[in-house]
N, C-alpha and C positions, 0 to 999 in steps of 0.2 A: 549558601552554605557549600560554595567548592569542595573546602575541606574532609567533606561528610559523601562528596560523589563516589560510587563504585567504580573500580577499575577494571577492563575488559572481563567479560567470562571466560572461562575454560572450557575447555568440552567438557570437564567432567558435572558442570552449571556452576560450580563455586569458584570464586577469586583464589587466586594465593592465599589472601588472607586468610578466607573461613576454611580456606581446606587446611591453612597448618593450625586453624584453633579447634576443626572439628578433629583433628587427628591428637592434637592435644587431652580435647575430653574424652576420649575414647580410650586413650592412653592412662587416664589416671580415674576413669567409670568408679571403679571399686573403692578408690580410695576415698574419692569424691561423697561415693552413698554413704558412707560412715558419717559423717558432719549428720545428716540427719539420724543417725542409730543411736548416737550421741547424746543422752537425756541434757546435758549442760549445754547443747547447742540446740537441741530439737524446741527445748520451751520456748527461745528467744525467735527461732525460723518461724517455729507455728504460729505467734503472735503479731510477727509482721506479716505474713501471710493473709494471715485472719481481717487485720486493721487495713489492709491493703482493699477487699471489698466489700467490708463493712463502712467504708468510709464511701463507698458511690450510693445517688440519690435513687435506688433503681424503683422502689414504689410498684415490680410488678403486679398487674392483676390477675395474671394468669400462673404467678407462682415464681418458684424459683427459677432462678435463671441458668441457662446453656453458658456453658463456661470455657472460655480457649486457652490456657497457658502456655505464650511463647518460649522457649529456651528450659523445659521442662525439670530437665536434668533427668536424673532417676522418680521422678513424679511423686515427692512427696506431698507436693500443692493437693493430690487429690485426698491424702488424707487429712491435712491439714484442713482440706475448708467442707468434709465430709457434712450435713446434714446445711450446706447453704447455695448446693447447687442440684438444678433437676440431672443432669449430667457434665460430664468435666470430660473433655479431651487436653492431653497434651502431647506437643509437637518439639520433637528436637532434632537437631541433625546428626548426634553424635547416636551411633545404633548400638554401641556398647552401654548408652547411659540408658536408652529403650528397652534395652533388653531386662537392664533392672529395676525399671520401672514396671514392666508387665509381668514378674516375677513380685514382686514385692506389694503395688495393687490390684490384682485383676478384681474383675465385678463386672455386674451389667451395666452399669453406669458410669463406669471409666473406659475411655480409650488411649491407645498412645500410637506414637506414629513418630516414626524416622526420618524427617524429613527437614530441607530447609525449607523457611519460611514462606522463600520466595515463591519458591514450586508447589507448593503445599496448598490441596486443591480438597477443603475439608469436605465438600457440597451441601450443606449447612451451614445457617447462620448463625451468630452468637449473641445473645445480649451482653456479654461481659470477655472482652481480648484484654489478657493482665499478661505483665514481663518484668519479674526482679532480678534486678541485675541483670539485664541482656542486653542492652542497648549498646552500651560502652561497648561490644564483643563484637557489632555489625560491622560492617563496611560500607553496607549502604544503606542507611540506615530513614533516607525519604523513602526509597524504593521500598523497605519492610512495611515503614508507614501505611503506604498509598496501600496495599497489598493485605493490611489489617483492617482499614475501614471498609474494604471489601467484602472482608468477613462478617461485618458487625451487620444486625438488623438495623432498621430506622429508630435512631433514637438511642440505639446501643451504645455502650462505653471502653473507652480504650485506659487501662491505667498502667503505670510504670512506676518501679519505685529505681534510682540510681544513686552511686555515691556521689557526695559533692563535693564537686574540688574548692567550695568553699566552704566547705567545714575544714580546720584545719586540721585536727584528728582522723578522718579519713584522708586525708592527701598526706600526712605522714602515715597511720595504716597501710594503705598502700606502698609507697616508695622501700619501707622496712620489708613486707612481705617478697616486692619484686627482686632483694635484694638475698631473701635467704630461701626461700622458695624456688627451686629449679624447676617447679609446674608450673610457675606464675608467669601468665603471659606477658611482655612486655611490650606488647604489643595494642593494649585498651587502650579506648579515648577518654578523657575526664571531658564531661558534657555540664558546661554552665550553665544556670537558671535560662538566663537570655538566648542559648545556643538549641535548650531544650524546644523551651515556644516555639521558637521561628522553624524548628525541623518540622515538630507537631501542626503547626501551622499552613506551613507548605504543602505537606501531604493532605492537605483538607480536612482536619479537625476541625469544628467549631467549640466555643464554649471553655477554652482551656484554661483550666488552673494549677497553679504549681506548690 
C-alpha cells in the first residue's frame, strides 16, 4: 500500500497533510458541534454510533468495556454510547474540537485529550479502539493502525465505519459536498473494500471482517 505511506515529519510531529486538516477542524470546531445539537442529525449519528459497538462479539466477563474513540470530534460518541461502556476516552488532534468536547461532556467516566493518534500515549488499554469517519483523513494510516492494536488488550477490538466509494450515492455525496462546501477537504482518500483489509491486515489485525 505505497499509496497510504506517510510523508516526512515535521518538527511540529504532523505531515503537511494533518497539520492543514487539523487546522481545518479547528477552524470550523463550532460549526462542526452543531451536526450533533441538531435533533434531524443527532438520531441518525447516535444510531450509527450505537450499531457500530453493538455489533462486536465482546462477551465481557468482567463488564463493560474501556472504550478508545479515534478522531473524536467534539465527543459526542461519549454520549451516544453512555450506559455501554465502563469508561470512554476520546482522542483528537484538533484542540478547538477538545475543548468542546470537555465542555459539553465532563464526568468521571469521560476523558478527552488533544492529541494525534500517533503520539498519543493513553497508558491504558482498551477492549474496544472505534473510528467513524477518520480513516479517509490519515495520511498514514498503517502507522495509525500498528499504533491502535497497541492500545488494545489481548483479544480487544478495532472497528471503523468509512464511506464507500462503492456505493454510488456516497461517491456522488461526496464530490457534490467537496464542490459546494469551502470546509470540505479535498484532500480524503476513498478506501476500497479490498484496500481496507490489506491496510488492516498489515498493521496486524487478525480476524478481519468487512
Amino acid at each position: 500500500m505505497n499509496d497510504l505511506n506517510a510523508p516526512a515529519a515535521q518538527k511540529t510531529g504532523l505531515s503537511d497533510f494533518a497539520e492543514r486538516d487539523r487546522a481545518l477542524w479547528d477552524r470550523v470546531a463550532t460549526d462542526y458541534c452543531r451536526k450533533d445539537l441538531r435533533r434531524s442529525s443527532r438520531v441518525a449519528r447516535r444510531l450509527r454510533t450505537r450499531q457500530t459497538i453493538a455489533a462486536l462479539p465482546l462477551g465481557l466477563a468482567e463488564g463493560l468495556p474501556r472504550v478508545l474513540e479515534i478522531g473524536c470530534g467534539a465527543g459526542f460518541g461519549a454520549e451516544y454510547l453512555r450506559g455501554m461502556y465502563s469508561d470512554y476516552c476520546g482522542v483528537d488532534y484538533s484542540s478547538g474540537l477538545i475543548d468542546l468536547a470537555r465542555e459539553q461532556h465532563p464526568g468521571p467516566t469521560t476523558q478527552f485529550v488533544a492529541s494525534d493518534i500517533n503520539t498519543f500515549e493513553p497508558g491504558r488499554a482498551f477492549d474496544v479502539v472505534f473510528a467513524i469517519g477518520v480513516l479517509h483523513h490519515l495520511d498514514d494510516i498503517p502507522g495509525a493502525l500498528r499504533k491502535v492494536l497497541g492500545m488494545l488488550r489481548p483479544g480487544g477490538w478495532f472497528v471503523a465505519n468509512e464511506p464507500s466509494p462503492g456505493n454510488p450515492l456516497v461517491s456522488l455525496a461526496r464530490r457534490v459536498r467537496k464542490r459546494v462546501d469551502a470546509n470540505y477537504s479535498d484532500e480524503q482518500r476513498e478506501l476500497s473494500g479490498p484496500e481496507l483489509r490489506s491496510v488492516v491486515e498489515h498493521a496486524g489485525f487478525t480476524d478481519v471482517s468487512l
